[in-house]
C-alpha positions as CSV (number, residue, x, y, z in Angstrom):
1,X,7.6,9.6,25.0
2,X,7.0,12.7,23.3
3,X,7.4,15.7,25.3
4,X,3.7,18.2,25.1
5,X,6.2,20.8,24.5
6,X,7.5,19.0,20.8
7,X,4.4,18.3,20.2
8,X,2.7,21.9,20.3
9,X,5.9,22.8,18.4
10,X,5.8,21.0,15.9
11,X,1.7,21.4,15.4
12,X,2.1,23.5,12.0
13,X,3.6,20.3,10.3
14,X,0.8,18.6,11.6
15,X,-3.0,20.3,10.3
16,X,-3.7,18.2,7.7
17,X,-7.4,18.3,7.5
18,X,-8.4,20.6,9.5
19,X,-6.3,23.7,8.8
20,X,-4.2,25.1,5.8
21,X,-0.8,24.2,6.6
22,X,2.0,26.3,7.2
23,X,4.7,26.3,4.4
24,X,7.4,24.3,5.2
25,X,10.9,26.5,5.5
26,X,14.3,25.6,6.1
27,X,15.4,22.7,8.1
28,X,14.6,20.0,5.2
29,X,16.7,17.7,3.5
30,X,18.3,19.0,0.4
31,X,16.0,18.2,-2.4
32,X,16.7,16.9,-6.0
33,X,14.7,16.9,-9.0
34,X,13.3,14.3,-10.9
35,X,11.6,16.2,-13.8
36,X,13.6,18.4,-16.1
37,X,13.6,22.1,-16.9
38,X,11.6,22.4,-20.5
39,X,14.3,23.2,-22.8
40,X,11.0,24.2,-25.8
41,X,9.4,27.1,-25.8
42,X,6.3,25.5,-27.6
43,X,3.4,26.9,-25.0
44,X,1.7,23.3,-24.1
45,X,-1.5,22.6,-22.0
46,X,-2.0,19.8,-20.0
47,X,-5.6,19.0,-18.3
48,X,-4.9,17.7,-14.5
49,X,-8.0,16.4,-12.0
50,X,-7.2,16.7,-8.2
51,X,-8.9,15.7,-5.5
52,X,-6.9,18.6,-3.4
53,X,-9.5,21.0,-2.0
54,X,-10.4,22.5,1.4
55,X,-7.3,22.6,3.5
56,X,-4.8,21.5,0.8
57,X,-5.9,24.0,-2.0
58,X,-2.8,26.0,-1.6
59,X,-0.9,23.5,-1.3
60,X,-1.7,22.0,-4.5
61,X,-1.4,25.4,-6.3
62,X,2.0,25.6,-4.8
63,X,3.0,22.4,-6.5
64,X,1.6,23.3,-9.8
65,X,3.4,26.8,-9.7
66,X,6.3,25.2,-8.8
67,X,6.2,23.2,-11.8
68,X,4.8,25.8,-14.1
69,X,8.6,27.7,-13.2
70,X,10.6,24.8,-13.8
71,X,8.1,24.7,-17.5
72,X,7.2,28.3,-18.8
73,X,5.7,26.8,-21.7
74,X,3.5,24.6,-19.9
75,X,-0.1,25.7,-18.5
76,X,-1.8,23.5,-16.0
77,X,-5.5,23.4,-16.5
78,X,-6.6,22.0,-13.0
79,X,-9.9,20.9,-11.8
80,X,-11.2,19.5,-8.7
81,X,-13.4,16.9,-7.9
82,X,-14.4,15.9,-5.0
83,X,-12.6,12.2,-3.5
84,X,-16.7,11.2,-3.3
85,X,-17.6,11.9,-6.7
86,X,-13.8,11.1,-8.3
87,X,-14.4,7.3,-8.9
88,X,-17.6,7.6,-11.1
89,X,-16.1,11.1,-13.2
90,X,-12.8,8.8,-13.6
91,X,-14.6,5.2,-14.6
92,X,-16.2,7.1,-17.0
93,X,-13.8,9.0,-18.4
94,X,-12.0,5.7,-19.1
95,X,-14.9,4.0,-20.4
96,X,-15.4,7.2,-22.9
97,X,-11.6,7.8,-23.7
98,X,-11.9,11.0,-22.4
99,X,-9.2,11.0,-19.4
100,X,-7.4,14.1,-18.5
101,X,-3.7,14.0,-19.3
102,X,-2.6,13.4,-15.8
103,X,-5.5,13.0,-12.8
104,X,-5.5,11.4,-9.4
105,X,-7.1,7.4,-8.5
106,X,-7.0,5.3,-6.4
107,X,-4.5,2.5,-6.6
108,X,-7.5,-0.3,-6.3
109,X,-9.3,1.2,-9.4
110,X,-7.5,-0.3,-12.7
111,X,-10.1,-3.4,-12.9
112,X,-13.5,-0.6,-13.0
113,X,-11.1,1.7,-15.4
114,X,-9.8,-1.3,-17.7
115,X,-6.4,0.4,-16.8
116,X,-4.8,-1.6,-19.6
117,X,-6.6,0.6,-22.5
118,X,-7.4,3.6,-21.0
119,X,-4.2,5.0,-18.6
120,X,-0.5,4.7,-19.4
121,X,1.9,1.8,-19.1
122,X,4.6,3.3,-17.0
123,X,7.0,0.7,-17.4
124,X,8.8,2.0,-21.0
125,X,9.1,5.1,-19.0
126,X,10.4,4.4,-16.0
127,X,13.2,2.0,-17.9
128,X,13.9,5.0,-20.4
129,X,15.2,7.1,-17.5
130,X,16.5,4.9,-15.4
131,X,14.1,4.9,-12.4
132,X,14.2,2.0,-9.9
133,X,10.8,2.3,-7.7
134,X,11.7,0.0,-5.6
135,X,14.7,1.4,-4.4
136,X,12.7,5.1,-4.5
137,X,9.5,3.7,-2.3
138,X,8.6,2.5,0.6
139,X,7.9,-1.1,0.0
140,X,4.0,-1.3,0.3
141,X,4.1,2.2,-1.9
142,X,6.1,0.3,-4.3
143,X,4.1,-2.6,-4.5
144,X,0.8,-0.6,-5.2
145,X,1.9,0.7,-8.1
146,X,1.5,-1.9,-9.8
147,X,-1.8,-3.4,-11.7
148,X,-1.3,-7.0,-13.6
149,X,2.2,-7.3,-13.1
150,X,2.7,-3.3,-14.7
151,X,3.1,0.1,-13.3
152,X,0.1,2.1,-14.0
153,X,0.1,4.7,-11.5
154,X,2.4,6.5,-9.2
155,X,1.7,7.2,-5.5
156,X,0.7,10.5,-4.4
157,X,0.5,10.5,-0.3
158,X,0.5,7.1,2.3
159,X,-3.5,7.7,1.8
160,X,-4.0,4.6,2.8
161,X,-2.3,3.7,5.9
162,X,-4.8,3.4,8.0
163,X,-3.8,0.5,10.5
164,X,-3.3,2.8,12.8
165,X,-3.4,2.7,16.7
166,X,-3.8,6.1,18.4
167,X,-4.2,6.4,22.2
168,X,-4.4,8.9,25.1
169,X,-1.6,8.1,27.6
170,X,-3.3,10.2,30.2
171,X,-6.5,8.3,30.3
172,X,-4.6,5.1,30.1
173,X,-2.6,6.7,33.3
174,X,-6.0,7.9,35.4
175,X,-7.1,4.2,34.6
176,X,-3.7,2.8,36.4
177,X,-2.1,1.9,33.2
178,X,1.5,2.6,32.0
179,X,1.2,4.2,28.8
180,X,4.1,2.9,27.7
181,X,4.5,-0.9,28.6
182,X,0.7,-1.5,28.9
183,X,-0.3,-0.5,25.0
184,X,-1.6,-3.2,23.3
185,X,-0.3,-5.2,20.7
186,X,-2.5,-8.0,20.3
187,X,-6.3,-8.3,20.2
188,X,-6.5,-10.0,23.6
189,X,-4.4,-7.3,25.1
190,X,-6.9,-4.6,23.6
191,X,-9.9,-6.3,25.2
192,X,-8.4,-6.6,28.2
193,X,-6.9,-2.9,29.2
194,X,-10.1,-1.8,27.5
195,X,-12.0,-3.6,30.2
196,X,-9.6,-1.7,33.0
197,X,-10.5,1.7,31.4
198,X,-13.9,1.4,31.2
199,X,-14.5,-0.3,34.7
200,X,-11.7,3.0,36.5
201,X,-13.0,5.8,34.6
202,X,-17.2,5.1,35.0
203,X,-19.6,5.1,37.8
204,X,-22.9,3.9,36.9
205,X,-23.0,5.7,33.7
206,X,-21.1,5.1,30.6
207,X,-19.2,8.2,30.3
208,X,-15.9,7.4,28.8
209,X,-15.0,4.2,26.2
210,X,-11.8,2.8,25.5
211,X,-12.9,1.9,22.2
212,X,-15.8,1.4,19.8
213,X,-15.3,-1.2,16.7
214,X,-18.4,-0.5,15.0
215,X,-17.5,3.4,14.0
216,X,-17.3,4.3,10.9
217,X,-13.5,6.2,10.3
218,X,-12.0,5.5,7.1
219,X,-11.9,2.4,6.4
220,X,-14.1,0.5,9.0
221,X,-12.2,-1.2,11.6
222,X,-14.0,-4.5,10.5
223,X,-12.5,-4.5,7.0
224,X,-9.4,-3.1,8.7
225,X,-8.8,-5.8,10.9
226,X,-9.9,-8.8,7.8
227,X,-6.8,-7.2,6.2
228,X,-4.8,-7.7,9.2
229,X,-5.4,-11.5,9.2
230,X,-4.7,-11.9,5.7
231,X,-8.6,-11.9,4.6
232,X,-10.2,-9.4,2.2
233,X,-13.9,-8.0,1.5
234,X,-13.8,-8.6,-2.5
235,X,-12.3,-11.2,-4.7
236,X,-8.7,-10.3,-6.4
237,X,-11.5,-9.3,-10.3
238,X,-13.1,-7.2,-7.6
239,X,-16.4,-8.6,-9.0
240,X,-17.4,-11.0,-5.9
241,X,-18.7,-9.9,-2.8
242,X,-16.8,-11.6,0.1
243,X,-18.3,-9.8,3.2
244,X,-19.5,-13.1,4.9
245,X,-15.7,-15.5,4.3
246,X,-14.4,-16.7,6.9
247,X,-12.0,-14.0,8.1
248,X,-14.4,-11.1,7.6
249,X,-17.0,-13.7,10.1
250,X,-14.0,-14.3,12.4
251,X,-13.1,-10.8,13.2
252,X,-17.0,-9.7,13.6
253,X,-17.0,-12.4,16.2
254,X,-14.1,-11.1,17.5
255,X,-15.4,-7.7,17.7
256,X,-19.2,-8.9,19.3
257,X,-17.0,-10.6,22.2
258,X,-15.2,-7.0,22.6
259,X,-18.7,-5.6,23.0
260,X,-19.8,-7.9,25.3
261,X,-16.8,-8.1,27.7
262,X,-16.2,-4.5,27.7
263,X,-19.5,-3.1,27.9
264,X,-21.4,-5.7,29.2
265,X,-22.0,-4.3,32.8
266,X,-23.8,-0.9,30.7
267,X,-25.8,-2.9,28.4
268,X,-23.3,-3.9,25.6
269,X,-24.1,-2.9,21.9
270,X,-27.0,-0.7,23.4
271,X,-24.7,1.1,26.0
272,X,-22.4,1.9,23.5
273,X,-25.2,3.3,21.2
274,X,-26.4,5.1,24.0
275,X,-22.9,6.9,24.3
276,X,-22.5,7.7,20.7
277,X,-25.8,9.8,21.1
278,X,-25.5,11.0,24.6
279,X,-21.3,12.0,24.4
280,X,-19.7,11.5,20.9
281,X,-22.9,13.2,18.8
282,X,-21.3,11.7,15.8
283,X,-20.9,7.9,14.9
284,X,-19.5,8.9,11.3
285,X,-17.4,11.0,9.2
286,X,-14.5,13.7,10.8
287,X,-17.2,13.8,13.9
288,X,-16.7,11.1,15.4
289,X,-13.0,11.7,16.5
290,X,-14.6,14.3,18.3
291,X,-14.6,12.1,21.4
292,X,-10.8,11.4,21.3
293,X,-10.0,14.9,21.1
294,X,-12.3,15.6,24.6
295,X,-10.6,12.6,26.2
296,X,-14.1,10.9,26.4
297,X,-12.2,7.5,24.7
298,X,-9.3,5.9,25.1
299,X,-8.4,4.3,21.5
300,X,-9.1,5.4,18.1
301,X,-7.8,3.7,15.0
302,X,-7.6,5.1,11.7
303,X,-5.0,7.1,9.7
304,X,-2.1,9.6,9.6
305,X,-4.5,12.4,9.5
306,X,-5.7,12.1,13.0
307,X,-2.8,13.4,14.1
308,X,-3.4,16.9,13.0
309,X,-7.0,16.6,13.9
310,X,-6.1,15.4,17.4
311,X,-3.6,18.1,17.8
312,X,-5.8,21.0,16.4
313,X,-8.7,19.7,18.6
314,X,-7.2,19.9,21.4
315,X,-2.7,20.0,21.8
316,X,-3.4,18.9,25.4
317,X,-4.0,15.5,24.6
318,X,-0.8,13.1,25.3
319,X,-1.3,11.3,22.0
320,X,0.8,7.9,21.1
321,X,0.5,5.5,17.9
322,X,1.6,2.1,17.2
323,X,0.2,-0.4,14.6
324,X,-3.2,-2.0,15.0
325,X,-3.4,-4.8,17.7
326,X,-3.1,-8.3,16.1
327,X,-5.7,-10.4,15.8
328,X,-3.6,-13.3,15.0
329,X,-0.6,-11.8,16.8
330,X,1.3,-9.1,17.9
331,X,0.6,-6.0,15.6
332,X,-1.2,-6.1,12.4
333,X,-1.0,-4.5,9.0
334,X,-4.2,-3.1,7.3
335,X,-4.4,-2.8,3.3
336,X,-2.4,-0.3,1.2
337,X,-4.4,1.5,-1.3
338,X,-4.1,5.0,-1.5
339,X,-4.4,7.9,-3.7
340,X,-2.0,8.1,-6.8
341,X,-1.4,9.5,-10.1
342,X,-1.6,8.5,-13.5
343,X,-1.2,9.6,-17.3
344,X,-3.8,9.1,-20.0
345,X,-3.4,6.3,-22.9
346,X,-4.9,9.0,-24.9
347,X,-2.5,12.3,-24.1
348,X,-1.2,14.1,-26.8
349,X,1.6,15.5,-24.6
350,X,2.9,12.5,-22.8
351,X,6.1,14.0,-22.9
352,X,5.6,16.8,-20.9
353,X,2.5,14.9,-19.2
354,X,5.1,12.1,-17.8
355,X,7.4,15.2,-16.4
356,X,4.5,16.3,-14.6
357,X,3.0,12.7,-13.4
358,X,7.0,12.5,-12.1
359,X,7.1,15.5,-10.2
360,X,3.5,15.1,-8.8
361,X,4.5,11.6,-7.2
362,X,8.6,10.8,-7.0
363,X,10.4,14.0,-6.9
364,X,10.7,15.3,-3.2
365,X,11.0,18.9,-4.8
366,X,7.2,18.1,-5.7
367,X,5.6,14.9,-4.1
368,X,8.2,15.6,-1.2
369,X,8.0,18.8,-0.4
370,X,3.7,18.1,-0.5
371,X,3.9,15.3,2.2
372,X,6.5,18.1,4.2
373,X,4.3,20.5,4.3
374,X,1.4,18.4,5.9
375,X,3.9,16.7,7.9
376,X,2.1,13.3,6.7
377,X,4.5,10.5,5.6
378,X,5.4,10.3,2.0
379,X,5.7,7.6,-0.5
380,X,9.3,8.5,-1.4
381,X,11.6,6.6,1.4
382,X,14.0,9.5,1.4
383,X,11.7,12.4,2.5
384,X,10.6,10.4,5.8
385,X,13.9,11.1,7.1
386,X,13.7,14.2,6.7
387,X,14.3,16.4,10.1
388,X,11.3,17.8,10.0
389,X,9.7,14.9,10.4
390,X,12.1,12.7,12.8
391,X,12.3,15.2,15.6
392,X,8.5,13.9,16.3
393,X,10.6,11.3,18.0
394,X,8.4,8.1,18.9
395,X,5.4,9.2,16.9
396,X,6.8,9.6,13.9
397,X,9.0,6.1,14.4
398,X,5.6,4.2,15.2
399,X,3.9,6.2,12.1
400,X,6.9,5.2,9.3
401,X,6.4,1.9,11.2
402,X,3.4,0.8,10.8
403,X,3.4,2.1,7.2
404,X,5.8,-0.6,6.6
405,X,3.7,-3.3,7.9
406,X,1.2,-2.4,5.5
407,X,0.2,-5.3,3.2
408,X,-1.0,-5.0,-0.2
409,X,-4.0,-6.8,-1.2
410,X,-4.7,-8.1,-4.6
411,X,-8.1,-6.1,-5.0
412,X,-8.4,-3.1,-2.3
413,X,-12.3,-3.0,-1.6
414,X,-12.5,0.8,-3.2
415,X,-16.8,0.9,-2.2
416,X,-16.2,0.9,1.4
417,X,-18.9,3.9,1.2
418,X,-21.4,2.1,0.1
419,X,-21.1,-0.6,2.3
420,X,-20.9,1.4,5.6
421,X,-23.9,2.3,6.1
422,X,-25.0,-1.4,6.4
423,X,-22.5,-2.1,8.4
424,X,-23.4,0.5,10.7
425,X,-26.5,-0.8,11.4
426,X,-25.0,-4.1,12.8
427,X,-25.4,-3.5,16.3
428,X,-29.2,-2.4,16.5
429,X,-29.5,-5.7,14.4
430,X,-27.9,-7.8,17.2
431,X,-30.4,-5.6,19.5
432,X,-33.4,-6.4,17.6
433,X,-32.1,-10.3,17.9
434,X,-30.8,-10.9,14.4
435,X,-27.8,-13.8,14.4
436,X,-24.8,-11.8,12.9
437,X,-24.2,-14.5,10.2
438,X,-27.9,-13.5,9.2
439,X,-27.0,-10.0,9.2
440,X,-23.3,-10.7,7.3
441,X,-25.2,-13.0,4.5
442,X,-27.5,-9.9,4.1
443,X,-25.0,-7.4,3.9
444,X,-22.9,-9.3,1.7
445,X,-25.7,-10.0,-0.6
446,X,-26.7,-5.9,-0.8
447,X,-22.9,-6.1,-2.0
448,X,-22.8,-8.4,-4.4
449,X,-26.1,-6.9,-5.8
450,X,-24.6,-3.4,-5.9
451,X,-21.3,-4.8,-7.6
452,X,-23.3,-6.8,-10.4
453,X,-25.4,-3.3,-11.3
């Protein structure tokens, strides 16, 4: 167990989202360099789109300053964009020819860019100095990389590791729980303590959940959990909706039956909704974790940033993390896409562009010291042993733990946004009497619509 005292130590490695992190100083792992000094003097300019903005603005400065000193001849023209509004400027930048030399994507993107003539093949690259990923990575980082069988892009930050299972060890306590042996690690197990928090912490009104399926963090927990059995929400071209398979039908079951057992004494999907408006305020976005951070529920899952949110919000909270409970079994993995970089086919300074795509994703003076200095864990196997990092004890075990569960599907669903807000609306559906495989067949068919357009 991790001590409050670490924790509120250790804080300013920890405000990710919320607040501009400290600089990192002293008590790291020596770092090396993977890019080179610039032994020419020949000014060069490279174009660079980000998506690092609010909190991480300095941050991303700092990297580009760094790299400017290792490069005096080399001026980064930066620009941000907005993660919202990145897929549509990069798609059509692609489509167009008119990529920057080096700009951030996701890893799930290369089929909407045609990745094979409009970014970089890596491969000659990596071989011409000698770089072996694999051994560099962690192993669901390494296996992202890679689009029809090639490297295309480089990872930036474990964006995507969003299997994960964050509780409160003092509600579980109040409750009767041990917040150690009593975390779940398998579906059943969730339902069950769930049902123990919610029937020990409420009178007749609804005032505290253990845990609500249908928000909307991240990813949402339903294509989360299709992952986690092996299932997916698009086909591998990412051109065929797949929201009503099998899997995806199997976990929403899965997750009604949660509902039902759980909340069934306060009215089920509608006591739940009833909370959301009465206690959480928000059922989407940053909001929502809102009600995790007062201790008004038990379990939250999505990703490494919740930490610093958590923490920020509130350092009282006795916070633990494991992987997802299984549906299939004990502890599941969730899908690893995540934001990267990558050079443009097109670059007239791929040189110099490759340096900088290096130093932006596998050097831990650059990528590394970026993932330090948010304390969030890093693609680059080396830099998650840094000290920094392991004296957060259990947390930061479970964290580097459950990042290497991960598994890497052949098509990562990148429109998650579009389909939440359909999704959303699942449980006034069941309310208003609709089956859910009327509502999946619906939602799946607003899908496939939107993907043929």
């Amino acid at each position: 167990m991790i001590k409050k005292q670490r924790v509120q130590r250790i804080i300013a490695l920890l405000l990710v989202a919320l607040m501009i992190p400290a600089v990192f100083a002293g008590g790291a792992q020596e770092t090396t360099q993977t890019t080179k000094p610039s032994a020419s003097d020949k000014p060069i300019t490279l174009t660079f789109w980000h998506l690092w903005g609010g909190s991480r603005e300095e941050l991303m400065l700092k990297e580009i300053n760094d790299f400017q000193k290792l490069h005096p001849n080399v001026t980064i023209e930066a620009t941000y964009i907005p993660s919202n509004d990145l897929v549509q400027k990069v798609v059509q930048a692609a489509g167009t020819g008119s990529l920057p030399d080096v700009f951030n994507l996701s890893s799930g993107w290369g089929t909407q860019m045609n990745a094979e003539a409009s970014v970089e093949n890596l491969d000659p690259w990596l071989k011409r100095d000698g770089i072996d990923l694999k051994s560099l990575l962690v192993d669901a980082e390494y296996q992202r990389s890679f689009y029809n069988g090639s490297v295309y892009s480089l990872p930036n930050v474990s964006a995507g590791a969003q299997g994960l299972f964050f509780y409160n060890k003092g509600m579980m306590r109040a409750a009767g729980l041990d917040p150690d042996k009593d975390v779940p690690q398998t579906f059943a197990d969730l339902q069950r303590i769930s049902k123990i928090i919610v029937e020990k912490l409420n009178g007749s009104q609804l005032d505290v959940i253990a845990w609500d399926p249908n928000q909307m963090a991240g990813q949402p927990a339903l294509q989360t959990f299709t992952y986690g059995i092996g299932g997916n929400t698009v086909s591998a071209d990412g051109k065929t909706a797949m929201l009503n398979s099998p899997e995806v039908k199997k976990v929403a079951r899965a997750f009604e039956d949660y509902i039902n057992d759980v909340y069934g004494a306060y009215g089920g999907y509608r006591g739940v909704l009833e909370w959301t408006s009465r206690v959480s305020g928000a059922d989407t976005g940053a909001g929502q974790v809102q009600a995790f951070i007062n201790e008004k529920q038990a379990f939250y899952v999505s990703g490494s940033w919740t930490i610093a949110q958590v923490q920020s919000g509130n350092p009282n909270v006795e916070l633990g993390v494991v992987p997802i409970p299984g549906l299939n079994g004990p502890q599941g993995g969730t899908a690893k896409h995540g934001w990267s970089y990558a050079m443009s086919k097109t670059s007239k300074n791929k040189e110099m562009a490759w340096e900088f795509l290096k130093f932006l994703t596998i050097d831990p003076a650059g990528n590394g010291q970026f993932c330090i200095e948010q304390g969030r864990p890093c693609p680059i196997q080396s830099v998650n042993e840094d000290p920094s990092f392991t004296a957060l004890g259990d947390l930061w075990t479970n964290l580097v733990k459950s990042m290497n569960m991960d598994v890497v599907p052949a098509a990562p669903d990148i429109h998650m946004d579009i389909v939440k807000p359909w999704l959303r609306d699942i449980p006034t559906r069941r309310i208003a009497g609709e089956s859910l495989d009327s509502i999946l067949s619906d939602v799946n068919k607003r899908y496939q619509d939107y993907l043929n357009d």
